[in-house]
PDB file of N, CA, C and O in Angstrom:
ATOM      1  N   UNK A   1      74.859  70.248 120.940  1.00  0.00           N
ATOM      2  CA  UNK A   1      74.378  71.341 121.775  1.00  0.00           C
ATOM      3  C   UNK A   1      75.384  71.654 122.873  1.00  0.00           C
ATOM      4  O   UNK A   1      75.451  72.754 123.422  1.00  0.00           O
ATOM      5  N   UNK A   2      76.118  70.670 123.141  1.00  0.00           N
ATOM      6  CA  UNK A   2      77.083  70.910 124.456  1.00  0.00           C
ATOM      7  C   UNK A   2      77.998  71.693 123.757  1.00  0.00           C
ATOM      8  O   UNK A   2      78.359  72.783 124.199  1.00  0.00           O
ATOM      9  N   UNK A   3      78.391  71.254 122.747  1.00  0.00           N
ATOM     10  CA  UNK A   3      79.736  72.093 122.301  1.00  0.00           C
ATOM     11  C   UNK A   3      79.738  74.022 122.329  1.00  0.00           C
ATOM     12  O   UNK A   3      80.533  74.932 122.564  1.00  0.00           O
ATOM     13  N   UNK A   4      77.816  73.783 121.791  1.00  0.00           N
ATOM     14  CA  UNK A   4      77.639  74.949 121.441  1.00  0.00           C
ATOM     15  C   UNK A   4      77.727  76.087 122.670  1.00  0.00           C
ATOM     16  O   UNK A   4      78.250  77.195 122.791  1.00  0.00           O
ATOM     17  N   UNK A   5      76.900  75.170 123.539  1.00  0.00           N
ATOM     18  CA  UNK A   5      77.201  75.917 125.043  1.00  0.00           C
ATOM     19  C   UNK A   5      78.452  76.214 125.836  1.00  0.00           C
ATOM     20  O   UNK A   5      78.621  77.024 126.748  1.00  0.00           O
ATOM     21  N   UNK A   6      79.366  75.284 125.216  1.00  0.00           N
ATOM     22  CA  UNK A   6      81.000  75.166 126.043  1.00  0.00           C
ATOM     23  C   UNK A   6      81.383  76.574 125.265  1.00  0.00           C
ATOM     24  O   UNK A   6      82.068  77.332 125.952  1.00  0.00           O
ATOM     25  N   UNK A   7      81.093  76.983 124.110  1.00  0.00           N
ATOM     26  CA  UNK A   7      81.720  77.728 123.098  1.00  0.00           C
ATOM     27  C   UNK A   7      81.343  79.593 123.615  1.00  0.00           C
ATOM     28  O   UNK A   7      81.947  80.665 123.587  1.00  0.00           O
ATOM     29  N   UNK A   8      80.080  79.118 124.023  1.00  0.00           N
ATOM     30  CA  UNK A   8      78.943  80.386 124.605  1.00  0.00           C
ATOM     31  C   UNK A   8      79.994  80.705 125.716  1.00  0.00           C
ATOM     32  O   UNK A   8      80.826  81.582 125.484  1.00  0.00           O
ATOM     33  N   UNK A   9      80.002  80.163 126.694  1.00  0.00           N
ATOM     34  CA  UNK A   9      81.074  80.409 128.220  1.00  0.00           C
ATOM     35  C   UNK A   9      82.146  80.826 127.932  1.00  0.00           C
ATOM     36  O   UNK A   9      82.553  81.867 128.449  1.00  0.00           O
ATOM     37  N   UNK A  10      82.915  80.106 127.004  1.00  0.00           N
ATOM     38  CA  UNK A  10      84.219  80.282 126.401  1.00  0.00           C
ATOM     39  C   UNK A  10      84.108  82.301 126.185  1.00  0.00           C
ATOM     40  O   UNK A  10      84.778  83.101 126.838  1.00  0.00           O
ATOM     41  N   UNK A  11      83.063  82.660 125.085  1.00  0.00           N
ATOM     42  CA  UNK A  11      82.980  83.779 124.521  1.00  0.00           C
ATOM     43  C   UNK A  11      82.875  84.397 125.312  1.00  0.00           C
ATOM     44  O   UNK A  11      83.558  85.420 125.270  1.00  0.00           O
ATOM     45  N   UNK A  12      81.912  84.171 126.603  1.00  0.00           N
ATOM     46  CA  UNK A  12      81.518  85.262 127.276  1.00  0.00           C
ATOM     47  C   UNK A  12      82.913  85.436 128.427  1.00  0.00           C
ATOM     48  O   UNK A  12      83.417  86.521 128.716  1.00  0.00           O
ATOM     49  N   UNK A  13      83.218  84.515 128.799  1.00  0.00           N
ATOM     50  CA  UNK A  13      84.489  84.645 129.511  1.00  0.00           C
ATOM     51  C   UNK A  13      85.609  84.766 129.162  1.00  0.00           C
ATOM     52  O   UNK A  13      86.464  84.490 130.004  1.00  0.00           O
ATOM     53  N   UNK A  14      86.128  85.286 127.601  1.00  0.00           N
ATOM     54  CA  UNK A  14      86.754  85.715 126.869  1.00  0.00           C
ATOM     55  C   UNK A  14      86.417  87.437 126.519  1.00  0.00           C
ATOM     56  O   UNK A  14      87.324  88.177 126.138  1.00  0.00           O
ATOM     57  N   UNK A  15      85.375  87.796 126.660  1.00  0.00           N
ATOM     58  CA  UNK A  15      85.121  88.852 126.433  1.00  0.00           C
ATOM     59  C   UNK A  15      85.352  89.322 127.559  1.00  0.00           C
ATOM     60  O   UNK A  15      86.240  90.161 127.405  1.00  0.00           O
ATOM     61  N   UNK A  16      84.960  89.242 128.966  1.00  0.00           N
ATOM     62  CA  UNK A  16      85.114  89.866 130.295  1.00  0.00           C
ATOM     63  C   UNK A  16      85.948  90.137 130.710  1.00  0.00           C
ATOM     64  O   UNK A  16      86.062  90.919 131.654  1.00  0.00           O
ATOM     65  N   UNK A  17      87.228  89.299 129.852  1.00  0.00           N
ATOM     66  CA  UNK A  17      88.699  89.638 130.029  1.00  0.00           C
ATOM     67  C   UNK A  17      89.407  90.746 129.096  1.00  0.00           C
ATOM     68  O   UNK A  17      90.563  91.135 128.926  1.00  0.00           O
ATOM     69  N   UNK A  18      88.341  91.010 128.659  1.00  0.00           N
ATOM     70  CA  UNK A  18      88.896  92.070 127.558  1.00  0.00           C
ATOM     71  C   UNK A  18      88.465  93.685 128.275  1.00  0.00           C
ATOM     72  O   UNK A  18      88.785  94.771 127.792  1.00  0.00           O
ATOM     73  N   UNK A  19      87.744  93.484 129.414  1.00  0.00           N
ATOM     74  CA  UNK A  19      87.858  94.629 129.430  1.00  0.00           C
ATOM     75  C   UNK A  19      88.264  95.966 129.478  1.00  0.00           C
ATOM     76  O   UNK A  19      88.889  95.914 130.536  1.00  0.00           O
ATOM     77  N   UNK A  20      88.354  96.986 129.151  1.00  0.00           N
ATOM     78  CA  UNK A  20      89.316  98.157 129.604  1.00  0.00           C
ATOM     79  C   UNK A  20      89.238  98.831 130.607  1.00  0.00           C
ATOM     80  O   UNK A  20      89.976  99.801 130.781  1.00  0.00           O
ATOM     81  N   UNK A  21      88.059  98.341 131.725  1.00  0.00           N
ATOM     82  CA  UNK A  21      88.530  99.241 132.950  1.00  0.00           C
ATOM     83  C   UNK A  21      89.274  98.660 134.140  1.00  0.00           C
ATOM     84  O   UNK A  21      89.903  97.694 133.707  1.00  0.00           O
ATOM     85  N   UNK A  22      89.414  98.756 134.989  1.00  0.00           N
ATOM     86  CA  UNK A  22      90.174  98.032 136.130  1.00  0.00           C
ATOM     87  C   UNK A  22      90.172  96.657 136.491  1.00  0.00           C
ATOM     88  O   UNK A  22      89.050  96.279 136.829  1.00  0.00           O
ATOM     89  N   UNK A  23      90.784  96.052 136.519  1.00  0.00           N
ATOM     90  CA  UNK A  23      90.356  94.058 136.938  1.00  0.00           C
ATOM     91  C   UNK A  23      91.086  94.145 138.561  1.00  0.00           C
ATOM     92  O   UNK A  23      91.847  94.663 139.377  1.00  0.00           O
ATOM     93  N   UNK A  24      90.256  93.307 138.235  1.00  0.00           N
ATOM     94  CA  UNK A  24      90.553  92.670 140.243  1.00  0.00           C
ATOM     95  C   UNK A  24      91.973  91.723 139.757  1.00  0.00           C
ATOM     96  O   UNK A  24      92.393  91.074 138.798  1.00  0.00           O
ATOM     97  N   UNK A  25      92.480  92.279 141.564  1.00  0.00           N
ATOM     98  CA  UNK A  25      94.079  91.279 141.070  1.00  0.00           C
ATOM     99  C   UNK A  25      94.228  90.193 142.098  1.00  0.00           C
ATOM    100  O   UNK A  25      93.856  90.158 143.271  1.00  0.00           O
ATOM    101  N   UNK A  26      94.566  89.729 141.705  1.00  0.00           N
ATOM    102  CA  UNK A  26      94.557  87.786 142.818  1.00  0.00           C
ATOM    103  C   UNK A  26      95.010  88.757 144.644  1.00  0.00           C
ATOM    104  O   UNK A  26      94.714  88.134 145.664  1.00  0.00           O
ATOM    105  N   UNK A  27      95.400  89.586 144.734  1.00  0.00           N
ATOM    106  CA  UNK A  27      95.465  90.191 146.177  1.00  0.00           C
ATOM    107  C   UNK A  27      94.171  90.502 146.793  1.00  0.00           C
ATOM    108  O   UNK A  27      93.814  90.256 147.945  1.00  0.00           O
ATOM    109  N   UNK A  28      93.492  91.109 145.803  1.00  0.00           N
ATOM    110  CA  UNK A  28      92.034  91.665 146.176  1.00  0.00           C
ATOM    111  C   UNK A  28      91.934  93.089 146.035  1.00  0.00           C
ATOM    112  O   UNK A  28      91.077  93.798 146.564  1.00  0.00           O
ATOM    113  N   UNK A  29      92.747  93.411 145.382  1.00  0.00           N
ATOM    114  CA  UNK A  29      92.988  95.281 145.201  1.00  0.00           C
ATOM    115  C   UNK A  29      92.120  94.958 143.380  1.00  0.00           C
ATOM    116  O   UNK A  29      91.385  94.119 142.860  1.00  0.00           O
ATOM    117  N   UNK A  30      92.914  96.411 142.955  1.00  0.00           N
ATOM    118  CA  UNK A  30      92.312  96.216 141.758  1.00  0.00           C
ATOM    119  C   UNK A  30      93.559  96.819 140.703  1.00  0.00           C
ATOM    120  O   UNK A  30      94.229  97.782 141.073  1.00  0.00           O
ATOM    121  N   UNK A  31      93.699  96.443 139.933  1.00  0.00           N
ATOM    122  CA  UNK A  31      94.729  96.756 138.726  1.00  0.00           C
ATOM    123  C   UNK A  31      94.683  97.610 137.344  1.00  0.00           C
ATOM    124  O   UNK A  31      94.958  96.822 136.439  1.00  0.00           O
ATOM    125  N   UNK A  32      94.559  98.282 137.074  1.00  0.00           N
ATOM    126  CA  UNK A  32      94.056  99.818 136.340  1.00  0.00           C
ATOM    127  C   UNK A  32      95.122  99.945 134.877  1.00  0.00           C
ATOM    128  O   UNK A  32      95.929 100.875 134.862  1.00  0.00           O
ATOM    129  N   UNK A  33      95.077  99.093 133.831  1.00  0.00           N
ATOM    130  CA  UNK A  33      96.222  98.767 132.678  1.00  0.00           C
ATOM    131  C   UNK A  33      96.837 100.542 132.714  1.00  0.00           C
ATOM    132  O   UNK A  33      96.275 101.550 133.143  1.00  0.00           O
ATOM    133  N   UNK A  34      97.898 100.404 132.216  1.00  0.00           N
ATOM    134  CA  UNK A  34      98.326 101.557 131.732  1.00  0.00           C
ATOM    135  C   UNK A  34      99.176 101.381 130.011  1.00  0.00           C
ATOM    136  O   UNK A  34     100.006 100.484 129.861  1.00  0.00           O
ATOM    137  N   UNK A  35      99.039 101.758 129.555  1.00  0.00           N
ATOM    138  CA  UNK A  35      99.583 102.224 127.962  1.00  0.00           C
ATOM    139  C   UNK A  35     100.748 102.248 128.274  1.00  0.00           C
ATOM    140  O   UNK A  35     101.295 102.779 129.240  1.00  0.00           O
ATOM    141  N   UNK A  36     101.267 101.492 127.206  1.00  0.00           N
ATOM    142  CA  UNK A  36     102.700 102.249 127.224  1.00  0.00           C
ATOM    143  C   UNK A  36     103.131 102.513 125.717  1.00  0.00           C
ATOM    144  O   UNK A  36     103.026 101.801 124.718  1.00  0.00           O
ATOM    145  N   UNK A  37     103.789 104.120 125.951  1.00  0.00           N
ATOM    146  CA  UNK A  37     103.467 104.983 125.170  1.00  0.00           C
ATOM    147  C   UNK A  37     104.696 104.080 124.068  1.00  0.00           C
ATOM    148  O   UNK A  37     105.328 103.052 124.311  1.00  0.00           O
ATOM    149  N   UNK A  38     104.689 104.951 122.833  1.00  0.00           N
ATOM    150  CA  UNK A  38     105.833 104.486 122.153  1.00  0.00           C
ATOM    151  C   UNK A  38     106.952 105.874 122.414  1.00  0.00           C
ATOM    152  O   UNK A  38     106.668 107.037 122.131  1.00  0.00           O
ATOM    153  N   UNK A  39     108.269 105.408 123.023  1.00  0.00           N
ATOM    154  CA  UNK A  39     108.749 106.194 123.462  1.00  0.00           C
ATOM    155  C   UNK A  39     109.671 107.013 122.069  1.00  0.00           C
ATOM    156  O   UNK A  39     109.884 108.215 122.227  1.00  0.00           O
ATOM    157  N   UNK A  40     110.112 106.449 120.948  1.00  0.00           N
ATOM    158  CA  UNK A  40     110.732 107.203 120.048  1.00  0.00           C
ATOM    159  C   UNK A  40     109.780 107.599 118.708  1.00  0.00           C
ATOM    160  O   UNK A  40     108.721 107.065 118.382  1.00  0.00           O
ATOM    161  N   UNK A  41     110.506 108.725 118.025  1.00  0.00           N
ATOM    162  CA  UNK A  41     109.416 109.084 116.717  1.00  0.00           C
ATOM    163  C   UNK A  41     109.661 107.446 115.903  1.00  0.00           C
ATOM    164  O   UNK A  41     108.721 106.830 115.399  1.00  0.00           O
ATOM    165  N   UNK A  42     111.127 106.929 115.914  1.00  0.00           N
ATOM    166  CA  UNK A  42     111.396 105.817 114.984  1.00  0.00           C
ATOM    167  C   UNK A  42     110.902 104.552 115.160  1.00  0.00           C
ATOM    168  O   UNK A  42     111.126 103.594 114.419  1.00  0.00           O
ATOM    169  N   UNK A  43     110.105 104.560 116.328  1.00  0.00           N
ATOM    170  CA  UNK A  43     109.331 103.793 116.564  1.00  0.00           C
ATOM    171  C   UNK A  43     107.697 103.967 116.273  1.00  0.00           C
ATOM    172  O   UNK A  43     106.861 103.074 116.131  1.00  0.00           O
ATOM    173  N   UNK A  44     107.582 104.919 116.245  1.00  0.00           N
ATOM    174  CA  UNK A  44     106.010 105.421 115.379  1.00  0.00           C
ATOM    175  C   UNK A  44     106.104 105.114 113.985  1.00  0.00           C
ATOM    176  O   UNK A  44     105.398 104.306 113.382  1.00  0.00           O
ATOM    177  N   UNK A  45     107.248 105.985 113.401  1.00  0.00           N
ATOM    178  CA  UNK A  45     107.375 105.496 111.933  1.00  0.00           C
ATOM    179  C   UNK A  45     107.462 104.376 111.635  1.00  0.00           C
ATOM    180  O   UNK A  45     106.940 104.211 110.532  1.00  0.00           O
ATOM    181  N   UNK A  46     108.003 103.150 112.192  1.00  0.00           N
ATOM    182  CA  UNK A  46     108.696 101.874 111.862  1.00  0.00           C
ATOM    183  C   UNK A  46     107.437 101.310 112.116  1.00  0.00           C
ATOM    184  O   UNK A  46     107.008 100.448 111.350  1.00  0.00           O
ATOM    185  N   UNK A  47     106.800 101.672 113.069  1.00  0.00           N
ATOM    186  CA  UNK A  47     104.985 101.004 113.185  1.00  0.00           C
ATOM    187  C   UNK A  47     104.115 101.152 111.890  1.00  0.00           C
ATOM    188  O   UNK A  47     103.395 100.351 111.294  1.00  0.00           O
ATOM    189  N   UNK A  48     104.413 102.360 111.687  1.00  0.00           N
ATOM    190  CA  UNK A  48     103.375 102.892 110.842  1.00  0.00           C
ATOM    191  C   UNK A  48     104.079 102.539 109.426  1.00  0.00           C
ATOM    192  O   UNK A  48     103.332 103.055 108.595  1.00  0.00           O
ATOM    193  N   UNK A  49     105.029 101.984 108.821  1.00  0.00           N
ATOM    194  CA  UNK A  49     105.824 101.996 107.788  1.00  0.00           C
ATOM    195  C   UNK A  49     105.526 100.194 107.925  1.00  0.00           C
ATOM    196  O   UNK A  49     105.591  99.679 106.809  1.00  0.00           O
ATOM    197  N   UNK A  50     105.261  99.306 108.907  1.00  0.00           N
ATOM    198  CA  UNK A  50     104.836  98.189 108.606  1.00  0.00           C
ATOM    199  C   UNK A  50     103.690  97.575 108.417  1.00  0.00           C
ATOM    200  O   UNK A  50     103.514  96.401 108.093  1.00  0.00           O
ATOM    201  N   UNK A  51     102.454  98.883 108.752  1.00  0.00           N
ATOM    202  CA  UNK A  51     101.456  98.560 108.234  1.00  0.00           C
ATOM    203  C   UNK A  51     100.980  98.694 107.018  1.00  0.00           C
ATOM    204  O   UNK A  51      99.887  98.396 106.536  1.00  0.00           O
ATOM    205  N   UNK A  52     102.228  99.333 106.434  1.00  0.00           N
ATOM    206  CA  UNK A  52     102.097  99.918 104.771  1.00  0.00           C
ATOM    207  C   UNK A  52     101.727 101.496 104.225  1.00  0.00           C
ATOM    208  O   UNK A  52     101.072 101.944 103.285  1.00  0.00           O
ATOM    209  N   UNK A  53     102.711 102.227 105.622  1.00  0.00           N
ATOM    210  CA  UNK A  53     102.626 103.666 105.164  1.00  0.00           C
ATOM    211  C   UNK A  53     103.725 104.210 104.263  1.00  0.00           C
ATOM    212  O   UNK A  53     104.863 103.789 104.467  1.00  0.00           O
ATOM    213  N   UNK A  54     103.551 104.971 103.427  1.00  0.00           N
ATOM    214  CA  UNK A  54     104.778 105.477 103.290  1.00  0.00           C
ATOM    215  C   UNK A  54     104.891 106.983 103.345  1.00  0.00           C
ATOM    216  O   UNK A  54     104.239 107.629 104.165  1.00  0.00           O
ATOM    217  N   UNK A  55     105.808 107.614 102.380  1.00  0.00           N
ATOM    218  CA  UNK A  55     106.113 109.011 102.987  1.00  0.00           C
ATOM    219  C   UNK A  55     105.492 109.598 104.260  1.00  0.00           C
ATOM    220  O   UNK A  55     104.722 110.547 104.116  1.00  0.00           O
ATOM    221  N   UNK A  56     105.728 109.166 105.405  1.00  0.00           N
ATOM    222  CA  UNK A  56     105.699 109.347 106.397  1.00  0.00           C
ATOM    223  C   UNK A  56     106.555 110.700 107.050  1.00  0.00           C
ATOM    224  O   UNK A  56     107.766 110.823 107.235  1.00  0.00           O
ATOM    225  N   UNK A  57     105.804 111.341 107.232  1.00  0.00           N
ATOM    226  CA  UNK A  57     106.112 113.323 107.816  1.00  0.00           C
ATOM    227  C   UNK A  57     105.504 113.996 108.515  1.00  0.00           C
ATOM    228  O   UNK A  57     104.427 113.585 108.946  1.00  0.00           O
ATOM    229  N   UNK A  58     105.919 115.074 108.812  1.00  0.00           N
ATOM    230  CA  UNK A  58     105.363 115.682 109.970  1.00  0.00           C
ATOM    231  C   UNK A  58     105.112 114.985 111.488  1.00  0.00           C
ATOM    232  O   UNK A  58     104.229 115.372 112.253  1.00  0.00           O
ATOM    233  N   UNK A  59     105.778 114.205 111.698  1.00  0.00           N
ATOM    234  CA  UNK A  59     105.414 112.917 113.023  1.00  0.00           C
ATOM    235  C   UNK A  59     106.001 113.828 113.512  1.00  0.00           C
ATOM    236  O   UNK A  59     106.960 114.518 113.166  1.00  0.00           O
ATOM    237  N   UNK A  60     104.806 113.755 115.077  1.00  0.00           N
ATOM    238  CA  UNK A  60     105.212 115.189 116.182  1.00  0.00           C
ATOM    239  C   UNK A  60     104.518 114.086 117.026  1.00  0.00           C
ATOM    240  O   UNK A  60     103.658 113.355 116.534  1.00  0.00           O
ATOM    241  N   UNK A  61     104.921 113.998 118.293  1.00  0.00           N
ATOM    242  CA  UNK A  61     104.328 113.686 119.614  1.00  0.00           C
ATOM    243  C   UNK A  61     102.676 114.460 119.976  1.00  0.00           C
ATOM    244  O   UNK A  61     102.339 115.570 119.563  1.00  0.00           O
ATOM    245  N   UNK A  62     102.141 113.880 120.519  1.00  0.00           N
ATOM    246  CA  UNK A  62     100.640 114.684 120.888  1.00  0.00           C
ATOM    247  C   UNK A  62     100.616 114.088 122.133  1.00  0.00           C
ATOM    248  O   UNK A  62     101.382 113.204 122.516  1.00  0.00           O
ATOM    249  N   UNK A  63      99.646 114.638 122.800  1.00  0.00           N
ATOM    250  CA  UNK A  63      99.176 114.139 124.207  1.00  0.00           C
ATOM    251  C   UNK A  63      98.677 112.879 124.087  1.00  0.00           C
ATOM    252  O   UNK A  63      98.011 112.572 125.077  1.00  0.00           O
ATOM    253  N   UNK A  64      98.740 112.045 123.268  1.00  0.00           N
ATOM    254  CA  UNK A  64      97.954 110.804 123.572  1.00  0.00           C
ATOM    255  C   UNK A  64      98.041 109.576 122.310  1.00  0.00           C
ATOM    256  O   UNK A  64      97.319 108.652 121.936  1.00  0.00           O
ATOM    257  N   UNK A  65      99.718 110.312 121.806  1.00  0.00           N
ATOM    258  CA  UNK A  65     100.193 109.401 120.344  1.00  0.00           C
ATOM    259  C   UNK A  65     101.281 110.270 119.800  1.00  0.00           C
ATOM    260  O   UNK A  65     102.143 110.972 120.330  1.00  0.00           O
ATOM    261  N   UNK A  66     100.888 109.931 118.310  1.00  0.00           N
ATOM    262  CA  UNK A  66     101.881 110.138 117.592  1.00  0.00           C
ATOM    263  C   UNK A  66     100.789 110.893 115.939  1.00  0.00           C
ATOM    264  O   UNK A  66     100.084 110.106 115.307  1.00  0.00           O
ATOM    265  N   UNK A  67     100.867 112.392 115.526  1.00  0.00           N
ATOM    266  CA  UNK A  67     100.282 112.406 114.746  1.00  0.00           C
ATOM    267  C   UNK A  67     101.080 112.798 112.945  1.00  0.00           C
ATOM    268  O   UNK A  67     102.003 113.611 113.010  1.00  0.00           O
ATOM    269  N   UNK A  68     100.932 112.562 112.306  1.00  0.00           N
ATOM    270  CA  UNK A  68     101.637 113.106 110.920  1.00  0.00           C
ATOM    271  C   UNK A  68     100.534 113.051 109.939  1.00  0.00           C
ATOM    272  O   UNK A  68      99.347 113.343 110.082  1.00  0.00           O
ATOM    273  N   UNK A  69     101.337 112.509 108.669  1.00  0.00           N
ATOM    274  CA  UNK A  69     100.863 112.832 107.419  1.00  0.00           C
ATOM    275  C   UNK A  69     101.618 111.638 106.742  1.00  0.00           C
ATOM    276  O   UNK A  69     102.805 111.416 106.983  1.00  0.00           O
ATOM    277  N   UNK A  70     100.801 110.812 105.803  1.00  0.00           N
ATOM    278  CA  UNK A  70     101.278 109.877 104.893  1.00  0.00           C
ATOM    279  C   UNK A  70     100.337 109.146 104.247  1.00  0.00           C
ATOM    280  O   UNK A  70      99.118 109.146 104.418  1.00  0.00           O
ATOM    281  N   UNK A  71     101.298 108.247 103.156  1.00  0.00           N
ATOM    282  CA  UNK A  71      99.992 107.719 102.164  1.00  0.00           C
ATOM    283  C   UNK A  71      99.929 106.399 102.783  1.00  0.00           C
ATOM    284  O   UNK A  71     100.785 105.838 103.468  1.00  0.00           O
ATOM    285  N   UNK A  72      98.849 106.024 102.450  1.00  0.00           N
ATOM    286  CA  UNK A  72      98.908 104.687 102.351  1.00  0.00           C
ATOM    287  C   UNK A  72      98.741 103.767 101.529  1.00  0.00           C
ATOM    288  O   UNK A  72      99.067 103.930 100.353  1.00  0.00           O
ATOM    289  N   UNK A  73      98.160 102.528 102.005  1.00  0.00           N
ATOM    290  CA  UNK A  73      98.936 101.728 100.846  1.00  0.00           C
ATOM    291  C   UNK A  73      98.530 101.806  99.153  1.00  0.00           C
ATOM    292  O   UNK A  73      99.241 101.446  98.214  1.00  0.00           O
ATOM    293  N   UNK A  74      97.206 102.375  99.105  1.00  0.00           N
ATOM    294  CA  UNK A  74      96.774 103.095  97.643  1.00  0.00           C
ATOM    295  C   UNK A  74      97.331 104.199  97.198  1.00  0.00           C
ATOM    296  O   UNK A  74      97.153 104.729  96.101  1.00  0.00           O
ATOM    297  N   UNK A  75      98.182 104.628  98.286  1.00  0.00           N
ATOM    298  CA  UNK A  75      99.336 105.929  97.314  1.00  0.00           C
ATOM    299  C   UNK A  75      98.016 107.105  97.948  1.00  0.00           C
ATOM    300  O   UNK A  75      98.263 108.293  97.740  1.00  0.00           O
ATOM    301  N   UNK A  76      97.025 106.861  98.496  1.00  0.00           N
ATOM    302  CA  UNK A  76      96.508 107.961  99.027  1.00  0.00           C
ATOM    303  C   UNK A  76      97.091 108.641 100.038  1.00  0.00           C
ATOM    304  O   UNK A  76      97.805 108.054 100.852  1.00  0.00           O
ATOM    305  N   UNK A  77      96.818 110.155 100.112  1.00  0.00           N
ATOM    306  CA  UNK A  77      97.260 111.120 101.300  1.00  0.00           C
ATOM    307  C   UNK A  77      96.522 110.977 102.603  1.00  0.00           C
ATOM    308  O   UNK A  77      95.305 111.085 102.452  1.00  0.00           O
ATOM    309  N   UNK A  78      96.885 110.780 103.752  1.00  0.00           N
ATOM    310  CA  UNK A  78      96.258 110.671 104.922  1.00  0.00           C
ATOM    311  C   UNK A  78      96.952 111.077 105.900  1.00  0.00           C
ATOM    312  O   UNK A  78      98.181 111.142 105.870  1.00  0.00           O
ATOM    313  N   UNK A  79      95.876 111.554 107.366  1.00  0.00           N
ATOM    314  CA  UNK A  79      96.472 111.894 108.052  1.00  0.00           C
ATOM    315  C   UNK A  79      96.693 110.984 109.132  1.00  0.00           C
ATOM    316  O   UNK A  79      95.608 110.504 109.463  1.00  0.00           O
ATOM    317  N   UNK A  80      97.566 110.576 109.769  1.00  0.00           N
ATOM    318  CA  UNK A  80      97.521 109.349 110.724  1.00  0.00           C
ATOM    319  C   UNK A  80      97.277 109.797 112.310  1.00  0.00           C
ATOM    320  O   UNK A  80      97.248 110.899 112.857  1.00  0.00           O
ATOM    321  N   UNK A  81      97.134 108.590 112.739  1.00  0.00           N
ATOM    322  CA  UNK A  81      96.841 109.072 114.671  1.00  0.00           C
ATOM    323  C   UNK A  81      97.600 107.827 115.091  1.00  0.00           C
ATOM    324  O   UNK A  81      97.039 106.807 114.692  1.00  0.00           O
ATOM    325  N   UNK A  82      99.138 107.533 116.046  1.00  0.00           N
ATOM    326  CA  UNK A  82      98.866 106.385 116.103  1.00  0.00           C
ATOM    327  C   UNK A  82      98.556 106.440 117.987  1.00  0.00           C
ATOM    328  O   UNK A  82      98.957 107.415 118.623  1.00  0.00           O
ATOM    329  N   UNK A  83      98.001 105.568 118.512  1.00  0.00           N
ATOM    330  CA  UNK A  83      98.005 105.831 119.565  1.00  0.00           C
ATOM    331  C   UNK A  83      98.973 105.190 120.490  1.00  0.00           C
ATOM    332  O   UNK A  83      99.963 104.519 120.201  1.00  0.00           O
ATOM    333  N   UNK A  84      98.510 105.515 121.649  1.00  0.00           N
ATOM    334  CA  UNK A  84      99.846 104.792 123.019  1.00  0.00           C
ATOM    335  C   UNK A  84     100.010 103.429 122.841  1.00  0.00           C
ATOM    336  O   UNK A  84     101.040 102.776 123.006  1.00  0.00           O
ATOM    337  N   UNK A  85      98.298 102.838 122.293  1.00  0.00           N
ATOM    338  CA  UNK A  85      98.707 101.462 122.399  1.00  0.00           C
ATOM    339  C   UNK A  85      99.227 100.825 120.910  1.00  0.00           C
ATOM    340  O   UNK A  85      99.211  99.597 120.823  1.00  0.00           O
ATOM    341  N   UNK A  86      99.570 101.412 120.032  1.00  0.00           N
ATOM    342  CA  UNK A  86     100.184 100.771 118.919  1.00  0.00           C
ATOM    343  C   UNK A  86      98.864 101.548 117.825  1.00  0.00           C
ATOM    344  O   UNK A  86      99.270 102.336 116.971  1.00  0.00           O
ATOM    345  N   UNK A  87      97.257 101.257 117.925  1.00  0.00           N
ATOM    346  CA  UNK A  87      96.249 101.435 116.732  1.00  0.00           C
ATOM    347  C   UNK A  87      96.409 102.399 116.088  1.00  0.00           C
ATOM    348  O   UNK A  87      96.224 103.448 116.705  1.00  0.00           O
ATOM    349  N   UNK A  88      96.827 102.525 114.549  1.00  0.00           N
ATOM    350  CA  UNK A  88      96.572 103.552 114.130  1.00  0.00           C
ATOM    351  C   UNK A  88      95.413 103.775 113.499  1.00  0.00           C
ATOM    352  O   UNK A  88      94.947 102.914 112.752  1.00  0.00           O
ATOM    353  N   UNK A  89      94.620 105.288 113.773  1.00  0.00           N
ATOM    354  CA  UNK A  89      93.238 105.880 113.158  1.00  0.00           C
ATOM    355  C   UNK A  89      93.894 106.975 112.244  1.00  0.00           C
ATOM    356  O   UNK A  89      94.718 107.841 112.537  1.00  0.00           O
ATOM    357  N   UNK A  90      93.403 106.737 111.279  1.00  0.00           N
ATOM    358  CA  UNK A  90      93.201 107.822 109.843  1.00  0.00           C
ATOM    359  C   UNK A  90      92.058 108.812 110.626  1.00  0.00           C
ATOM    360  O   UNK A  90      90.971 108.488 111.106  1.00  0.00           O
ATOM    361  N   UNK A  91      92.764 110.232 110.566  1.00  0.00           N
ATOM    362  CA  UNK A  91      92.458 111.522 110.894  1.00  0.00           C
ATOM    363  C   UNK A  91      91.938 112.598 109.733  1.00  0.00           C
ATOM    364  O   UNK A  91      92.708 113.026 108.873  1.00  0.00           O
ATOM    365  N   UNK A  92      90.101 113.102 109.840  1.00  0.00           N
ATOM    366  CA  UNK A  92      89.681 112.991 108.751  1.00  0.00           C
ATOM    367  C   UNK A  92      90.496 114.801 108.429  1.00  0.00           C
ATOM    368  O   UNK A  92      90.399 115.334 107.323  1.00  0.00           O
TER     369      UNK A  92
END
């Protein structure tokens, strides 16, 4: 039962650190993450080409990523999203 409870704290104080809005910073202010974008297209592609895209096209900058067109790894056509922080979402 102890373990189970050490494991419970663990989770929950593992999760609280995950959050995405502002954390308090050891000063006492507060710290607000920021993205950082991927600054080249060859770096979108080279992301997106190691998760197993291929013919990778149309990659244009957007306000908030990187969007194109490519298959993936079933040779299907898709449209990709990748975002600032690396995730890419299939765009229906």
């Amino acid at each position: 039962m102890r373990f189970t409870t050490v494991a419970a704290i663990a989770l929950v104080s593992g999760m609280s650190a995950c959050s995405s809005g502002p954390s308090p910073s050891p000063g006492g202010g507060t710290v607000t993450p920021v993205p950082v974008p991927l600054p080249t297209e060859g770096q979108a592609r080279q992301n997106l080409s190691d998760h197993g895209y291929t013919n990778i096209s149309a990659l244009h900058r957007s306000a908030t990523g990187w969007d194109g067109s490519a298959l993936d790894g079933t040779g299907k056509p898709v449209n990709v999203h990748l975002d600032d922080f690396g995730a890419i979402l299939i765009v229906p």
